[in-house]
C-alpha positions in Angstrom: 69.3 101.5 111.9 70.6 98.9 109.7 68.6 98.3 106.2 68.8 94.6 104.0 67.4 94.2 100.9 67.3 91.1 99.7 65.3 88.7 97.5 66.0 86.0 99.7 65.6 85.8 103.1 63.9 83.5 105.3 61.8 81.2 105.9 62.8 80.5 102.6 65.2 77.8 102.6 69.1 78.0 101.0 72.5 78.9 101.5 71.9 82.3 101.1 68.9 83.0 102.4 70.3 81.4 105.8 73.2 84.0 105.4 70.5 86.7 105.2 68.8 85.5 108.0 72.3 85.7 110.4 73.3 88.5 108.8 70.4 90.5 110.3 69.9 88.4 113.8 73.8 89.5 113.3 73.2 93.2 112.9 70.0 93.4 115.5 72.7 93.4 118.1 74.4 96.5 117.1 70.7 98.0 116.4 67.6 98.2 114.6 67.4 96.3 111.7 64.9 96.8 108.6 64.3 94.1 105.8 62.9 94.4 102.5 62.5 91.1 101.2 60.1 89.4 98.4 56.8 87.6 99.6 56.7 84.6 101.4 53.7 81.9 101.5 55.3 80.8 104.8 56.1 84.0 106.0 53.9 85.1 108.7 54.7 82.7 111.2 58.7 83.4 111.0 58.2 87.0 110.8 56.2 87.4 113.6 58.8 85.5 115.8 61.9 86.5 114.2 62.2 90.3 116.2 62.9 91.9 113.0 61.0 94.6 111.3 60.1 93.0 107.7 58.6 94.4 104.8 57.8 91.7 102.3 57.2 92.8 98.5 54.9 90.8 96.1 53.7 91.3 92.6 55.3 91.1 89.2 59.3 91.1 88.8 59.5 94.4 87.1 56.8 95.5 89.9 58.1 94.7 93.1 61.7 95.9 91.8 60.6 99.3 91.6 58.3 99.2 94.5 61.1 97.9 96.8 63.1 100.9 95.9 60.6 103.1 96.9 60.2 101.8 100.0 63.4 102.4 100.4 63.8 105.5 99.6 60.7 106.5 101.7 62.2 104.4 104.7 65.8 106.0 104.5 64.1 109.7 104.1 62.4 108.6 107.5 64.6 106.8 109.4 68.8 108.0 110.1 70.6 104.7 108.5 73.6 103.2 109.3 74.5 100.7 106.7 72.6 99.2 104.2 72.9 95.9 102.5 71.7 95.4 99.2 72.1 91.9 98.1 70.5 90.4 95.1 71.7 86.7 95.4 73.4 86.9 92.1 76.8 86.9 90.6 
């Protein structure tokens, strides 16, 4: 099982959020792949046809930072991982 965390992901549109996107379509063909990404008001019709499990995060910055990481922690207590990917989009 391979985990991303991201804050942007598709069907958000940008340079990196179409790097996310191939990045896990990437991934799916070496295994499962997880995403944690932030809410999405076009989300549910690209995450229902994408073939990726996605959890999307919404709420407040300081919020959903701290509920994304429990997620994760829950999820990797859960699950055996191989990689993950945490990418915030920033330099």
């Amino acid at each position: 099982m391979f985990v991303i965390s991201t804050r942007n992901f598709p069907p958000d549109i940008g340079g990196m959020q179409n790097l996310m996107g191939g990045l896990a379509l990437s991934l799916l063909k070496h295994g499962p792949v997880k995403v944690f990404a932030e809410k999405n008001i076009e989300e549910s019709n690209f995450d229902k046809n994408a073939g990726i499990d996605i959890t999307r995060i919404s709420g407040f910055k300081i919020f959903r930072k701290y509920r994304k990481a429990n997620l994760i922690k829950e999820f990797s207590l859960k699950n055996s991982i191989r990689a993950f990917f945490l990418i915030t989009g920033k330099v």
